[in-house]
C-alpha positions in Angstrom: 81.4 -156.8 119.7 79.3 -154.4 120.6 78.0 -151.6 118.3 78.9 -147.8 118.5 75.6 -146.7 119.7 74.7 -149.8 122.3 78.1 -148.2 123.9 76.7 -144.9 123.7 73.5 -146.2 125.5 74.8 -148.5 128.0 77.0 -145.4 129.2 74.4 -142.9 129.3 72.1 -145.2 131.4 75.1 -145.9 133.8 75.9 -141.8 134.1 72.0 -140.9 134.6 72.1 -143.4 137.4 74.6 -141.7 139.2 73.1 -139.5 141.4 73.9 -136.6 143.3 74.2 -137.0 147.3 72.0 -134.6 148.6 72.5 -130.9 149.7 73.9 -130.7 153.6 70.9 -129.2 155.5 71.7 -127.6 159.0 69.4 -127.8 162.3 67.2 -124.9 162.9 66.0 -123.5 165.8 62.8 -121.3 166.0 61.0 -120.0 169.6 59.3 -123.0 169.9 60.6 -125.5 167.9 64.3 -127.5 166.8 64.1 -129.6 163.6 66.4 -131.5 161.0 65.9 -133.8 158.3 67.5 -136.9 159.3 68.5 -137.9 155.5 70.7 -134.3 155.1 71.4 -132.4 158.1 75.2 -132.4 158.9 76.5 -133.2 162.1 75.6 -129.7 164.3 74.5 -129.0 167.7 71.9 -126.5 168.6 69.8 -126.4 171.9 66.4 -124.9 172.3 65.7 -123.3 175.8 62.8 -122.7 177.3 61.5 -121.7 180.7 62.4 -124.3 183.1 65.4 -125.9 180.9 66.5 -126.7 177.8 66.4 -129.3 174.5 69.6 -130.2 173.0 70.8 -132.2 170.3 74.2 -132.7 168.7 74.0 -134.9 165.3 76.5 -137.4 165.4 76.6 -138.4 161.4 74.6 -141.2 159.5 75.6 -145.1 159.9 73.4 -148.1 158.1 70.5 -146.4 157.3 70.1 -144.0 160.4 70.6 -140.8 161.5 72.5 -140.9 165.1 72.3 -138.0 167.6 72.5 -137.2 171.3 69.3 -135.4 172.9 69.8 -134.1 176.4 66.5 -133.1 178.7 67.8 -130.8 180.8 65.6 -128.8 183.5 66.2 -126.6 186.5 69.8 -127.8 186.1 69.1 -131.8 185.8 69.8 -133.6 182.9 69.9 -136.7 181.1 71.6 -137.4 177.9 70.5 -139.8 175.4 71.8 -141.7 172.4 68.9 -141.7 169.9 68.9 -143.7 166.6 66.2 -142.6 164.0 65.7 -144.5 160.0 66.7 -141.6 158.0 63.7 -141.9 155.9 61.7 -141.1 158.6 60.6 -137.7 158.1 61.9 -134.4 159.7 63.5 -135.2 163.9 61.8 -132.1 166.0 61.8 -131.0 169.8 59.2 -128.7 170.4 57.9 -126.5 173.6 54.0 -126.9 174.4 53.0 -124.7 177.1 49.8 -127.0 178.2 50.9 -130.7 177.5 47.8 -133.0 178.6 48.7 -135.8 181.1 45.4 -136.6 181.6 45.0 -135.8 185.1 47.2 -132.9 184.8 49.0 -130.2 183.0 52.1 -128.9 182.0 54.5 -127.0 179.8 57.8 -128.6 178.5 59.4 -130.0 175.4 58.0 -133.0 173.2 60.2 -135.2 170.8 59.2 -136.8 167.6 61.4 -139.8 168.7 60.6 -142.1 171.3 62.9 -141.5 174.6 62.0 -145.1 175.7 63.5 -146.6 172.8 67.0 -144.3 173.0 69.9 -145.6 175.6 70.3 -143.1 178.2 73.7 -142.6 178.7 74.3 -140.4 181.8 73.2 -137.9 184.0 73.9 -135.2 185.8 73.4 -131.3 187.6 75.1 -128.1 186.1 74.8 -126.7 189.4 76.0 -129.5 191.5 78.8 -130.1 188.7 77.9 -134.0 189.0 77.9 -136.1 186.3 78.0 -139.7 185.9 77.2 -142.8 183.5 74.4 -144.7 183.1 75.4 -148.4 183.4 
């Protein structure tokens, strides 16, 4: 049997390990830059423009450990949307606008992505102007 205070320990060890989920965080959106936390932002969309096109993403929710989202590239009316998986642990998810990105033999302004695009599934593509849209297989 146990004793009055092993209870009264045992329970206060199992209540102190109980802790609370964290706060819901939202994206947010500055001239340059969109960033969330991947561990407690809530499923939002916001887009960051810029002045050939545009950065969006649109948090989907949270599923074994990650933190999924769409990311569409869109510019001069072309886009591609992408379905990007990131460990949730992995530090704060940004798109940002650089106005001289270095390619080595050239320049240029656009967005950057803390994520690889290589490693997300594109998953279609289109024109706003054109109104054509279409999967990517």
């Amino acid at each position: 049997m146990l004793r009055p205070f092993t209870c009264i320990f045992l329970l206060s060890i199992a209540v102190g390990c109980q802790s609370e989920p964290p706060t819901p965080t939202t994206i947010t959106v500055t001239k340059e830059e969109l960033r969330f936390d991947p561990k407690t932002v809530k499923p939002s969309k916001a887009t960051l423009g810029w002045g050939l096109g545009s950065g969006t993403v649109e948090v989907l929710g949270r599923e074994a450990g990650s933190c999924l989202f769409e990311y569409t590239d869109e510019i001069e009316g072309g886009y591609s949307v992408y379905k990007v998986s990131v460990p949730v642990d992995s530090g704060p998810v940004w798109v940002r606008y650089e106005n001289s990105i270095d390619y080595g033999t050239y320049t240029e302004s656009g967005l950057l992505t803390s994520f690889s695009l290589e490693k997300a599934r594109k998953v279609r593509t289109g024109n706003l102007h054109e109104g054509l849209e279409q999967p990517v297989k």
